[in-house]
N, C-alpha and C positions, 0 to 999 in steps of 0.2 A: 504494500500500500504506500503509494505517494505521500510523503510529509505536504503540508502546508505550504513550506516554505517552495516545494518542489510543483503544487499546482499552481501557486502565484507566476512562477519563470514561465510555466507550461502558459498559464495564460496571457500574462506580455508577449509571450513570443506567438500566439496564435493573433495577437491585436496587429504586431508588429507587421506580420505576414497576409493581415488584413483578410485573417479567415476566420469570418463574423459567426458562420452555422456553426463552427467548432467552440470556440470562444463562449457561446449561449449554450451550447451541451455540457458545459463545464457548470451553468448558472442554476438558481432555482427556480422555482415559478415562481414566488413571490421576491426575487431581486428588486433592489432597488440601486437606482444610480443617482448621484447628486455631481453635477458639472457646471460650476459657475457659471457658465456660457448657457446651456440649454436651461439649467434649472434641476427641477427631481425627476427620474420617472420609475415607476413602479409598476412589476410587471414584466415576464420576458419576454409578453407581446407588445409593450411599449418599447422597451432595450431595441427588438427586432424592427421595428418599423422607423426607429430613429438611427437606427445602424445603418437602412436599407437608403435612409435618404443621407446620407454622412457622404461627403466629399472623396474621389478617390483621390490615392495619393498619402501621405503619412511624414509628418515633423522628424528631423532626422534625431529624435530623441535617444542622448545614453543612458539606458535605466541602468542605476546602481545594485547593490544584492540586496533581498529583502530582508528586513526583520519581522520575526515574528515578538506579537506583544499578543498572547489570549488568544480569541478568537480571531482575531487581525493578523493582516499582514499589510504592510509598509513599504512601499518602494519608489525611492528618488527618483526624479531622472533630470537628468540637464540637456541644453543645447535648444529648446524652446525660447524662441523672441519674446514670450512671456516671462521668461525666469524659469527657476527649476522648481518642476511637476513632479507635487504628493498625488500619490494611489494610494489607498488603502481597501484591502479587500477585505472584507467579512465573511467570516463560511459558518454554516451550522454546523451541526451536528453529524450528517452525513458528506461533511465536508465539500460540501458545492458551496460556490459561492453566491451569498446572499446580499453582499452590500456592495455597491463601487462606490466611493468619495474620491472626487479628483479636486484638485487644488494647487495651490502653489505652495510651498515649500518655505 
């Protein structure tokens, strides 16, 4: 079984590579996302319809190694014109992820 720390990298790198269906097979039904820019959405038929309209193409963002803090995981990344970009990812119980918070850092 995958550690935490190990579904977090597994999930930047399916963002990174801009594989959305995989990325949401990782999530729960009841996720929820919070992104300054769009707001909350809640729901991985919300996540999937706002994924589906998301811009192709990707910030050449360098995510740093995650820490785990509980239920969370935590991952930096720089190289964003915005500054450098907090992730935190939230997983239940059955270790899907339940929360995205992005933010700045």
């Amino acid at each position: 079984m995958a550690t935490r720390i190990e579904l977090a990298k597994q999930y930047m790198q399916l963002q990174a590579d801009q594989k959305r269906e995989e990325s949401l097979d990782m999530c729960s039904e009841d996720v929820t996302m919070t992104n300054p820019m769009t707001g909350t959405l809640s729901g991985k038929e919300a996540m999937r319809a706002a994924l589906a309209n998301a811009p192709a193409g990707q910030m050449q963002i360098n995510w740093g190694e995650p820490a785990e803090d509980g239920d969370d995981v935590t991952v930096v990344g720089t190289g964003s014109p915005f500054g450098n970009i907090k992730v935190v990812l939230g997983f239940n119980a059955s270790d899907e992820i339940n929360k995205i918070d992005i933010g700045l850092a």
